[in-house]
N, C-alpha and C positions, 0 to 999 in steps of 0.2 A: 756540523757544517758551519762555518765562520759568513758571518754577514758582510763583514771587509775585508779585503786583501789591502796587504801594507807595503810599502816601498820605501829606505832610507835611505838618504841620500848626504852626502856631505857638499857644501858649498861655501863661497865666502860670505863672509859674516853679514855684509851690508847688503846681501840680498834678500835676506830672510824675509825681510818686513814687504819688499815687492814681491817674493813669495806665496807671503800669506795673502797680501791685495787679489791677486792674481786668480788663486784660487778659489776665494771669498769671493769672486765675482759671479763666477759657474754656482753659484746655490745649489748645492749637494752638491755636486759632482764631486768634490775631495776634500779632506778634512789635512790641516797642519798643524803638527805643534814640534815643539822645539823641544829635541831630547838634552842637548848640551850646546848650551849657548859660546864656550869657548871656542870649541871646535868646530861650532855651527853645524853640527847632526841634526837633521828634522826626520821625522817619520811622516809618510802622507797616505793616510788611508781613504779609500774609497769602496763603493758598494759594489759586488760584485758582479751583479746586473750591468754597472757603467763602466765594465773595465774596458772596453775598444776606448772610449771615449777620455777614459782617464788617461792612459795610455797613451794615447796620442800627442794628448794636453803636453803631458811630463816631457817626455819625447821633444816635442818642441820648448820647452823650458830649462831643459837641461842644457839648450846650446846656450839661450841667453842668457841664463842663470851662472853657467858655468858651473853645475851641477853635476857632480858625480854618485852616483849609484852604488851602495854598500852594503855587504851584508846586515843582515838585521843584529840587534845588540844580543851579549847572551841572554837567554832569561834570566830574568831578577836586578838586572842592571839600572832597569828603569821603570818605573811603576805603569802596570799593563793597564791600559784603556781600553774603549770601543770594542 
């Protein structure tokens, strides 16, 4: 059983860092790091306990963000965390 469930997303680049404010403000609620900074892939994991909440979060960040939603990378493409 996995402790996080993970979501990636692609967005423009200059969002990233309002991004990570955003989410760094909810303490715990979701975790950000940046898979490829050219392309501005991020991965955002959160606890699976908080997923209505996370969910929600995204959801609305994806409009401001201008956030699109991607399948996850293949494995091995990017060193596994969390």
């Amino acid at each position: 059983m996995e402790i996080f469930e993970k979501r990636h997303f692609l967005l423009p680049r200059a969002e990233i860092g309002y991004l990570r404010f955003i989410l760094e403000s909810y303490d715990g609620l979701a975790f950000v790091r940046t898979l490829d900074p050219r392309q501005a892939l991020v991965e955002i994991a959160f606890p699976c306990s908080r997923r209505q909440d996370a969910e929600t979060l995204l959801a609305a960040l994806a409009g401001e963000c201008a956030m699109q939603s991607v399948p996850p990378p293949e494995p091995g493409h990017y060193p596994e965390i969390l």
